[in-house]
C-alpha positions in Angstrom: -26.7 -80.9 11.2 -28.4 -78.9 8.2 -30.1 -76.5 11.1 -27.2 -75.8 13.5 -25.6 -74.6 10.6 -28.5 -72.6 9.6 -28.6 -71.4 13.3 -25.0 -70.4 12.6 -25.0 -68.6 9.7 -28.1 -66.6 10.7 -26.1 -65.9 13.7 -23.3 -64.8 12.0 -25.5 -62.4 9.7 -27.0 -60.9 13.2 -24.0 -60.2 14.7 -21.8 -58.2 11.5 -25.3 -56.4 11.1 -25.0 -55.4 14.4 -21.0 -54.6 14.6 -21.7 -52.6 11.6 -24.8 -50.3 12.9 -22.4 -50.1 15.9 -19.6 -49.0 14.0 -21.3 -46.6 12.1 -22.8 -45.2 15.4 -19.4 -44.9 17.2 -17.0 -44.4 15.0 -17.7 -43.3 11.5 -20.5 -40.8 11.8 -18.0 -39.1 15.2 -15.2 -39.1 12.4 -17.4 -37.5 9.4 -18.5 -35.1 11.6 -14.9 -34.2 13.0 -13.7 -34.2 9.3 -16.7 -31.6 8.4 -15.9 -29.3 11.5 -12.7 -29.1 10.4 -13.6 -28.2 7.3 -15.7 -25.8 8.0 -13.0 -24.1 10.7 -10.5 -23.7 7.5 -13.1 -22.5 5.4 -14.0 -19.8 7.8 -10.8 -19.7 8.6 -9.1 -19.0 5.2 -11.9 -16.6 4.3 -11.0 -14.6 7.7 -7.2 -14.3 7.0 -7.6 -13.8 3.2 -9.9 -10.4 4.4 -6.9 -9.6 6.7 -4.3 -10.1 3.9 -6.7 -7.7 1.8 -6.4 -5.2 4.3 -2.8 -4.4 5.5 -4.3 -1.8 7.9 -5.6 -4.6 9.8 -1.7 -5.9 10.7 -1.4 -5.9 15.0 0.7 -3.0 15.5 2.0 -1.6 18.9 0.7 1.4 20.1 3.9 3.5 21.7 2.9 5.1 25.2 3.6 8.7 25.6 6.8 8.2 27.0 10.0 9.1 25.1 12.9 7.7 27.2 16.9 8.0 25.8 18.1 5.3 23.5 20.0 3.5 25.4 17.0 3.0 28.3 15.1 1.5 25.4 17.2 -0.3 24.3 17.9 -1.7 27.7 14.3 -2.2 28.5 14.6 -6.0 26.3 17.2 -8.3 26.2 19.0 -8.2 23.0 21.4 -10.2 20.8 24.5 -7.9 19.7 24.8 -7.7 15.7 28.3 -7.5 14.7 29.2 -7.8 10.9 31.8 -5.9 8.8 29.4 -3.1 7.6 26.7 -3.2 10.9 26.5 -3.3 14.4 23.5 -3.1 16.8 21.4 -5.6 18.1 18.2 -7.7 17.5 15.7 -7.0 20.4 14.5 -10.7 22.1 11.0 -8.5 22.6 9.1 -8.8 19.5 12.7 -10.6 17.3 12.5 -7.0 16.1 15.2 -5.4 14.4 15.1 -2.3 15.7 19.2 -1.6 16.8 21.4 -0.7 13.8 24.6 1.2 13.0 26.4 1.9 10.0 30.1 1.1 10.5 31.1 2.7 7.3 29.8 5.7 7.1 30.1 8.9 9.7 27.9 11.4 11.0 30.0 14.1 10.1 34.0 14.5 8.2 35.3 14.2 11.7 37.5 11.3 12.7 35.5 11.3 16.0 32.6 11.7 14.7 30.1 8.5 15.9 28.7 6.4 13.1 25.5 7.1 11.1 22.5 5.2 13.3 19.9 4.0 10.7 17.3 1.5 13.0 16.3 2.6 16.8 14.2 1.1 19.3 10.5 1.7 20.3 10.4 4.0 23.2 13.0 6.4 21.9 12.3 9.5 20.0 12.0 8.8 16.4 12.1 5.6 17.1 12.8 3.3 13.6 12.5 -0.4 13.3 11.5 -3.8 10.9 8.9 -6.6 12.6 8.2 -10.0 11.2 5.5 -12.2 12.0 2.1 -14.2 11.0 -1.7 -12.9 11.3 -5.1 -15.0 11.3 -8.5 -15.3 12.4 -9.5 -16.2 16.3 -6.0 -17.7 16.6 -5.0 -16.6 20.7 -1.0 -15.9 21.3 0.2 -15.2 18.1 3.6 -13.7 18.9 3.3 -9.4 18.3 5.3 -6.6 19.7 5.3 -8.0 23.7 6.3 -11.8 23.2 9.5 -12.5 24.2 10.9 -15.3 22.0 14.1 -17.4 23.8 17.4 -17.4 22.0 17.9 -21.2 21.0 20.7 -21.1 18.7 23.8 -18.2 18.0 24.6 -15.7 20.0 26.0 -12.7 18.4 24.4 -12.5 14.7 27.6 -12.2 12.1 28.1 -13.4 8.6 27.7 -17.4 8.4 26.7 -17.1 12.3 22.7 -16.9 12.7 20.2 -16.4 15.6 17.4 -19.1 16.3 14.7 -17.6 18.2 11.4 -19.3 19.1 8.6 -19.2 20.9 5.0 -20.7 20.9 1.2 -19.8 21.4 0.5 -22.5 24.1 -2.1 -23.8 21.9 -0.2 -25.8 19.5 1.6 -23.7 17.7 5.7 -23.2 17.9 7.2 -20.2 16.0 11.2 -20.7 14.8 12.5 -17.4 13.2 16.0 -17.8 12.1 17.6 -14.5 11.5 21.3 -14.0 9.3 23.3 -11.2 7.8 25.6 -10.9 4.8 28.7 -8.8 4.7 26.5 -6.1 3.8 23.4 -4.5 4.5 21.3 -7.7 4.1 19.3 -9.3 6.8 17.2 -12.7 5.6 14.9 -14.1 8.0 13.0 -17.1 7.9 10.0 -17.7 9.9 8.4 -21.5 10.6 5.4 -22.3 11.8 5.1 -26.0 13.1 1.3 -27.3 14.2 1.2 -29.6 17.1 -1.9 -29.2 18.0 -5.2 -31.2 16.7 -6.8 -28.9 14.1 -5.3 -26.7 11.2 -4.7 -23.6 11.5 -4.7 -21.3 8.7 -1.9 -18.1 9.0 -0.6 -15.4 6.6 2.7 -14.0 6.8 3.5 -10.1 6.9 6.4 -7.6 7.6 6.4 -4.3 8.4 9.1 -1.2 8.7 7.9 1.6 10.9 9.0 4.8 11.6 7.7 6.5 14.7 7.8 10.5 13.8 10.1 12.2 11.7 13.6 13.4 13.0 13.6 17.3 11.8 15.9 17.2 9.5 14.1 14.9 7.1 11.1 15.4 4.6 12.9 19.5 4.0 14.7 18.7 0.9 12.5 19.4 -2.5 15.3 18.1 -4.8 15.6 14.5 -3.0 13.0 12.2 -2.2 12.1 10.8 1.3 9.5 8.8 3.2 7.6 5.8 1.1 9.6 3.8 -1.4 9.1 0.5 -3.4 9.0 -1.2 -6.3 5.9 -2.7 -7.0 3.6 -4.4 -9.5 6.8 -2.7 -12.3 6.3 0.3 -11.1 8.0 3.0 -8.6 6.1 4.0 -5.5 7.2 7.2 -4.2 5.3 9.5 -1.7 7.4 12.4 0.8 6.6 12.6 4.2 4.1 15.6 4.1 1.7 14.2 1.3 1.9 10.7 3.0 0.9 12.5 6.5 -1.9 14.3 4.4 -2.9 11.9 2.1 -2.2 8.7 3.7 -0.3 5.7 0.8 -1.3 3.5 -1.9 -2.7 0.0 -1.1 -1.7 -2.0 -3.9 -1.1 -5.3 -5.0 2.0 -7.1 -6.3 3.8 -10.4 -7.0 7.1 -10.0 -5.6 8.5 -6.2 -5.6 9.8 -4.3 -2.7 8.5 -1.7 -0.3 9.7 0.3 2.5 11.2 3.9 3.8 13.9 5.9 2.4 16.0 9.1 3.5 18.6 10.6 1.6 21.1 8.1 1.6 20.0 5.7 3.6 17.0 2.7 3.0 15.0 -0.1 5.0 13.8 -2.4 2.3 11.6 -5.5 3.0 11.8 -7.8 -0.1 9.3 -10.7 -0.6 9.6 -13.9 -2.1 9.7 -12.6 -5.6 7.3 -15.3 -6.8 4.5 -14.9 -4.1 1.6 -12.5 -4.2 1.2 -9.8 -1.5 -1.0 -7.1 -0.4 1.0 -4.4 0.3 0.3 -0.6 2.2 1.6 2.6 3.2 -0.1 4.1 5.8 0.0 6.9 8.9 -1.5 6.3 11.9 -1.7 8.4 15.2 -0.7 7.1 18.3 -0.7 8.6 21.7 0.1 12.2 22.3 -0.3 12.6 18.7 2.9 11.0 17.4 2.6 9.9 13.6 3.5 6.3 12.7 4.7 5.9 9.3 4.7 2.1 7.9 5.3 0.2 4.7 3.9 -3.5 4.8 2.9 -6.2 3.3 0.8 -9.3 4.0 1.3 -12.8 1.9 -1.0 -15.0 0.9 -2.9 -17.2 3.7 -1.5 -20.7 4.5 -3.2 -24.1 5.8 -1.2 -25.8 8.1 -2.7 -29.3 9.2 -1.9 -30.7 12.2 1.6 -32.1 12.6 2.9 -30.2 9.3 4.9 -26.8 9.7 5.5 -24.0 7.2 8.4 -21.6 6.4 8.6 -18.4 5.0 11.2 -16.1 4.1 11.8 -12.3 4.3 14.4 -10.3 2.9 15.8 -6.3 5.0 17.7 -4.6 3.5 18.7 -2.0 6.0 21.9 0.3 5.0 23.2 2.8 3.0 22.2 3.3 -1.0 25.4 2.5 -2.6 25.0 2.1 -6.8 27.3 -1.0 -7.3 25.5 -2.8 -4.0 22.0 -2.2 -4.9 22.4 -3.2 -8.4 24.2 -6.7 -7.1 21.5 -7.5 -5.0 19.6 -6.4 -8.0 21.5 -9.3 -10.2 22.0 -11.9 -7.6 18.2 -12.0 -5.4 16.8 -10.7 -8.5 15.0 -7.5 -6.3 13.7 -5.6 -9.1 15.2 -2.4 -10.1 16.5 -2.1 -6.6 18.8 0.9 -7.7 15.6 2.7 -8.3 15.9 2.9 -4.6 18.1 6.0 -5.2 16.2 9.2 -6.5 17.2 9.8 -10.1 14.9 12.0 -10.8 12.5 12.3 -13.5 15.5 13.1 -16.0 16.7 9.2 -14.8 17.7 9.0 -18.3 20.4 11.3 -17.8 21.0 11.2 -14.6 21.9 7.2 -14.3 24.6 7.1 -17.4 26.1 10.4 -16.0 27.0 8.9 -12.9 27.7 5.6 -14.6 30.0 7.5 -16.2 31.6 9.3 -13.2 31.8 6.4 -11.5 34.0 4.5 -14.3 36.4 7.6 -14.0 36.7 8.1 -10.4 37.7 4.0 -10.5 40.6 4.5 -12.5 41.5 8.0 -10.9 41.0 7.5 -7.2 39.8 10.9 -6.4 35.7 11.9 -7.5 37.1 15.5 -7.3 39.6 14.6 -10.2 37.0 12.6 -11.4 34.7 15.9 -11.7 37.2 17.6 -13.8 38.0 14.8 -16.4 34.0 14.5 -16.8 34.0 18.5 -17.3 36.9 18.2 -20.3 34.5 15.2 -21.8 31.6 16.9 -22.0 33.7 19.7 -23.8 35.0 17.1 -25.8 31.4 15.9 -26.9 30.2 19.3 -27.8 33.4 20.8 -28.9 32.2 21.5 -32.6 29.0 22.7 -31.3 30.8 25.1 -28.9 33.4 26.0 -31.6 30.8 27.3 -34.3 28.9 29.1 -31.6 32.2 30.7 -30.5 33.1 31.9 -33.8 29.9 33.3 -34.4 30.3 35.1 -30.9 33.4 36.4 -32.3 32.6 37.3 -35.2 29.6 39.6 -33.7 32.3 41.2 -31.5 34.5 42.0 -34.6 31.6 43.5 -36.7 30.3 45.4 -33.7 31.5 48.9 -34.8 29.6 48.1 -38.0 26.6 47.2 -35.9 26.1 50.1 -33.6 26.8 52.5 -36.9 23.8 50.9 -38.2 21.7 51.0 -35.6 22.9 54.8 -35.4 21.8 55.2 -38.7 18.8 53.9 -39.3 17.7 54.8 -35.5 14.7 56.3 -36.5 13.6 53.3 -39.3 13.6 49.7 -37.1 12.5 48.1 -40.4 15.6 49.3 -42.4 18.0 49.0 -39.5 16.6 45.2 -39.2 17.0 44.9 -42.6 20.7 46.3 -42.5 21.7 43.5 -39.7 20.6 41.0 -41.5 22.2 41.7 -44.9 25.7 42.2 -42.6 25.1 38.8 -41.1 24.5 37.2 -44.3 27.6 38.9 -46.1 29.8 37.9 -42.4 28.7 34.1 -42.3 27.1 35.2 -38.7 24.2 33.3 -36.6 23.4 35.4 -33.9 21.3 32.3 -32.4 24.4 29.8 -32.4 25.3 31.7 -29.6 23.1 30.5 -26.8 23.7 27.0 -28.0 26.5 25.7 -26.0 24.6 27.0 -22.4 21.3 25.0 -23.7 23.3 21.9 -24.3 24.9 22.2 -20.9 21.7 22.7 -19.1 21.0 18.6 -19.1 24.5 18.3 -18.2 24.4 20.8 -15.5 20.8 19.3 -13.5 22.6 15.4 -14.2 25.6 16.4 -12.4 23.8 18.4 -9.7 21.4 15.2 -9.3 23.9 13.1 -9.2 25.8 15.3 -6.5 22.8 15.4 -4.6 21.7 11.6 -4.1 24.4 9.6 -4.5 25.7 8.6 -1.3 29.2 7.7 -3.2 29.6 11.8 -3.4 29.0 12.1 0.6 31.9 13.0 2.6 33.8 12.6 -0.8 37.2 14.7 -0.6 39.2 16.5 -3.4 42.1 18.4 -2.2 43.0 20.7 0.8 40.1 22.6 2.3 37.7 20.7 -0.1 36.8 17.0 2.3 33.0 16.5 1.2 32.1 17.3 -2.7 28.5 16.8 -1.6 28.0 19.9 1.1 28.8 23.4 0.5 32.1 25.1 0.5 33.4 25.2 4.3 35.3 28.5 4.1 34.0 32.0 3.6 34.4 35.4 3.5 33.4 36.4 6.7 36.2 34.9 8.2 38.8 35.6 5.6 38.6 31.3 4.4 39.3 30.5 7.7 42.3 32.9 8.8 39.8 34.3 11.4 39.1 31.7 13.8 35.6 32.1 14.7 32.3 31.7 13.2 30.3 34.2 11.6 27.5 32.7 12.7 27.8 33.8 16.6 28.1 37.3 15.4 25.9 39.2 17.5 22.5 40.3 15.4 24.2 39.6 12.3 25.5 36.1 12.6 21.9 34.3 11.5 22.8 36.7 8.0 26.2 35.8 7.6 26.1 32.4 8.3 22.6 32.2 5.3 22.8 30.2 2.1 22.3 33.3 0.3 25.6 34.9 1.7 28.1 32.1 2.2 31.1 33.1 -0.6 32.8 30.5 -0.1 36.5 30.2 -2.4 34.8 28.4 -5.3 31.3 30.5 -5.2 34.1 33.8 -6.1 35.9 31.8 -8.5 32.4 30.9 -10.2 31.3 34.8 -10.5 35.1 35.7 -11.7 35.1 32.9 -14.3 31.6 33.8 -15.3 32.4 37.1 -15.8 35.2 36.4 -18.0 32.6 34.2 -20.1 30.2 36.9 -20.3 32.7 39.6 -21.2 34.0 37.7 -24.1 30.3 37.9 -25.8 29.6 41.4 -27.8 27.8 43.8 -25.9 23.4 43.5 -26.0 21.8 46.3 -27.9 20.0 47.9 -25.4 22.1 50.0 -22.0 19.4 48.0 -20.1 20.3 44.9 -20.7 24.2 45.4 -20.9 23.5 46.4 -17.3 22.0 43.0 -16.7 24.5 41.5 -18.2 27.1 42.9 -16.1 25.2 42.5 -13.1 24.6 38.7 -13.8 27.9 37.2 -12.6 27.6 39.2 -9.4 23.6 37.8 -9.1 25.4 34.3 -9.5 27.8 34.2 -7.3 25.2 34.4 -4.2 22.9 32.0 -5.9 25.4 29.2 -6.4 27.5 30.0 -2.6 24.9 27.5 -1.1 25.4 24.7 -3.9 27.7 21.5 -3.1 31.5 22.2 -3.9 31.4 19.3 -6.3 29.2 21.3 -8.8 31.2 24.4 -7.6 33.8 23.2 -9.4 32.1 21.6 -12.2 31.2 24.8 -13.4 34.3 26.9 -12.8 36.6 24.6 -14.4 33.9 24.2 -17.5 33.4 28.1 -17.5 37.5 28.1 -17.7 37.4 26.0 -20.6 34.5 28.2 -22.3 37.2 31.0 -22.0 40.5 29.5 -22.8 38.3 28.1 -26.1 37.3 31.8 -26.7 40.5 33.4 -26.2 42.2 31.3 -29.0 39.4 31.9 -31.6 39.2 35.6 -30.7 43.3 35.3 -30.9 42.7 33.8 -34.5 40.2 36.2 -35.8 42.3 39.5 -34.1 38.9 40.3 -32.2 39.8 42.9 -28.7 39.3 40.6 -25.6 39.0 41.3 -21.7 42.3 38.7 -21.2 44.5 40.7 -23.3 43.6 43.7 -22.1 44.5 42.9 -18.4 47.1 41.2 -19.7 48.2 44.9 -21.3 47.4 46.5 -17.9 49.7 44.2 -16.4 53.1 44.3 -18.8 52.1 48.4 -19.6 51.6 47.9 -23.1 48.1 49.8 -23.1 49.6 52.5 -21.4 52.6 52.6 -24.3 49.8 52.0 -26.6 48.3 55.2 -25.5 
């Protein structure tokens, strides 16, 4: 009895020694090594896309052919899902789930009722083709969707506020890519992308986005007083570069958690906006395609992900892709928290002044209705704000005038002895209470005021296609009448003139209504001073309102009128302290002309 059971327990000990060197054989040294392969594949893996997310030039990108074909053939050459919200229209492209299709229903091309609206995004293949792309990069991973895959619409079919488009697609390799796309009222596009793995290793991906511009339309990158091209917000601080020095140059490559990047015109902006706690790699660069077209693109790559098998990943982008409206960007501003997103707009390097001036014009025009009234009302407010400055500058002025008989005997006198004839003036100012350099004060103070308001006329899109009264429908663009066709009583335009239409139809010579008004209002200013010493200068004097004029015909109506109606004020103040000191001034006398008192007189 006592040995079967030593036979049995020395069997037993046999066979678990033997299960276990054949379990260790079979099963656990196959399953160590699969763990340390996989290991090793995300190592590799993770160091390969965290290079890639270090280098934004490295994104896939499209190469456009050297055919340019109409819009509407590209458009046409993908299937598309139509975009339809209260302040957009266009499509998403099915090729690529770009966004690449996009008009602005608010805003026109032109004053025209006809006229078609403003078209912000277009599609490759077009000229000047404009457009935002989504998707993920990574190491040795085959059929990651790029510019050729076409995703299938699962879910939605017209893209609309609270209505959103589920595409997806997949590698055929394990990997399925959901990219759920949705709108706002506004100019707002979110999209999410997912990444599920159902395959039997992890995979390790970065996300990136990526606006692109595909040439630059002619009319763009001209302007010196507005910027255009590169745009963002990042790491704090504003990124800015125009077209020309970004072809030259190339961008920045910089680094930033959260922020915003993209391209900008005039008024209008495509924005991609991050997860505004998540660390990307972000780039501005040109590249040249075939037949020499330029490619401008802002991007920006995220940080690398793992993604195990059987486990999926989102991540979500923010376009903004529509016009750069104040109260708008500053609510996406307060509501996403997108830093400083009203930066977007060019202030200027006088921001300071620039931003509370419109602030300010803005408050008016919403109690008033009308930007032109508006204009006005801020013109009597600033007069307002430096009317005791003004007023002991005008005295002064007058005062000068009154003594001026006194003055030019003096210098009469003591022609011959400057020192004494210096000395002479000054003793006459001092016993007169006159400042001859309180004079000049009012025009300094106005100068901040003047660039604010022509800043703000300039880059605010509110002030586009703005109207005031009759002839005046767009504050922002130059006066529509002229001279050469007597305001418009002519019907035709100057500029088909034979040989001289170019020259009539030039900045420098477009006397507008308002651009006359300017030079008559500024001469009235001028001629209410005393006369300068010298015949020289008297003659420049006199010649400056007519030098004026032609330089500010080009300039927007808006400021036009900005600085008659203030040059008006500057007179009518004048006139009363000249009335109140008895001082000889240009308004009475045409005033004497008129009734035939200086001829009585005489």
């Amino acid at each position: 009895m006592q040995d079967n059971n030593n036979r049995n327990t020395i069997i037993f000990v046999v066979s678990a020694v033997i299960i276990l060197i054949v379990y260790q054989i079979f099963v656990l040294e196959p399953a160590s090594k699969r763990r340390n392969a996989e290991l090793g594949r995300q190592k590799a893996a993770a160091a390969q896309v965290a290079d890639v997310a270090a280098k934004p030039g490295a994104l896939p990108s499209a190469a456009p052919g050297t055919v340019v074909v109409s819009r509407q053939e590209a458009a046409a050459a993908s299937a598309r899902a139509p975009i339809d919200s209260p302040a957009l229209s266009g499509s998403v492209s099915l090729r690529g789930a770009r966004i690449d299709d996009l008009f602005l229903k608010d805003y026109r091309v032109s004053i025209e009722k006809t006229s078609p609206p403003v078209e912000l995004l277009r599609p490759e293949g077009a000229r000047h083709a404009f457009f935002a792309e989504f998707g993920w990069t990574g190491a040795n991973l085959p059929g990651l969707p790029n510019a050729g895959t076409v995703w299938q619409l699962v879910e939605g079919s017209v893209l609309a506020p609270g209505k959103p488009l589920v595409l997806r697609t997949s590698n055929g390799a394990g990997l399925t890519f959901t990219r759920k796309i949705e709108v706002d009222d506004r100019f707002m596009f979110t999209v999410t992308d997912t990444v599920a793995n159902l395959g039997a290793g992890s995979v390790v991906l970065a996300p990136y986005a990526s606006v692109q511009r595909q040439g630059v339309p002619d009319d763009l990158g001209k302007n010196q007083i507005v910027h255009e091209g590169a745009i963002g917000m990042l790491d704090g601080k504003l990124q800015q570069v125009k077209y020309g020095k970004w072809l030259k140059e190339g961008g920045p490559s910089l680094t930033s958690t959260g922020g915003w990047t993209g391209i900008t015109d005039k008024y209008w902006l495509a924005a991609l906006i991050p997860d505004q706690t998540e660390k990307v790699q972000t780039q501005y660069r040109v590249t040249k395609a075939a037949g020499g077209l330029d490619i401008y693109e802002a991007n920006y790559v995220g940080q690398p992900h793992v993604i195990a098998p059987g486990r999926q990943i989102s991540e979500t982008t923010r376009l903004f892709a529509g016009a750069k409206t104040v109260p708008v960007l500053k609510d996406y501003e307060a509501k996403l928290g997108v830093p400083r997103f009203d930066w977007a707009v060019d202030w200027g390097n006088f921001w300071f002044i620039t931003r509370y001036m419109f602030a300010f014009l803005d408050f008016i025009f919403r109690q008033v209705g009308n930007f032109g009234i508006a204009i006005l009302l801020l013109t009597v407010a600033v007069k307002i704000v430096f009317f005791p400055l003004a007023n002991k500058s005008y005295e002064s002025i007058t005062k000068m005038k009154k003594v001026q008989p006194q003055i030019e005997a003096l210098r009469t006198k003591f022609k011959d002895d400057p020192a004494k004839q210096q000395q002479e003036l000054m003793a006459l100012y001092q016993t007169e209470k006159i400042n001859p350099l309180t004079g000049c004060l009012p025009m300094l103070v106005q100068i901040p005021v003047f660039y604010g308001l022509y800043k703000v006329l300039t880059v605010t899109i509110e002030m586009r296609h703005a109207p005031f009264v009759g002839w005046i429908q767009d504050l922002s663009a130059k006066d529509p009448l002229t001279v050469w066709n007597l305001f418009g009583l002519i019907p035709y335009d100057p500029a088909a003139v034979p040989l001289l239409g170019s020259i009539l139809n030039s900045d420098f010579l477009h006397l507008g209504p308002l651009a006359l008004l300017y030079g008559v209002t500024m001469w009235f200013s001028t001629a209410m001073n005393p006369p300068a010493p010298d015949p020289v200068q008297q003659k420049i004097f006199q010649f400056m309102p007519i030098m004026f004029t032609f330089i500010m015909a080009p300039f927007a109506v808006g400021l036009l009128m900005y600085w008659c109606w203030s040059n008006v004020l500057t007179v009518l103040q004048q006139y009363v302290i000249m009335r109140r000191f008895k001082v000889d001034n240009p308004i009475d006398q045409i005033i004497n002309k008129l009734t035939g008192k200086a001829k009585a007189a005489g």
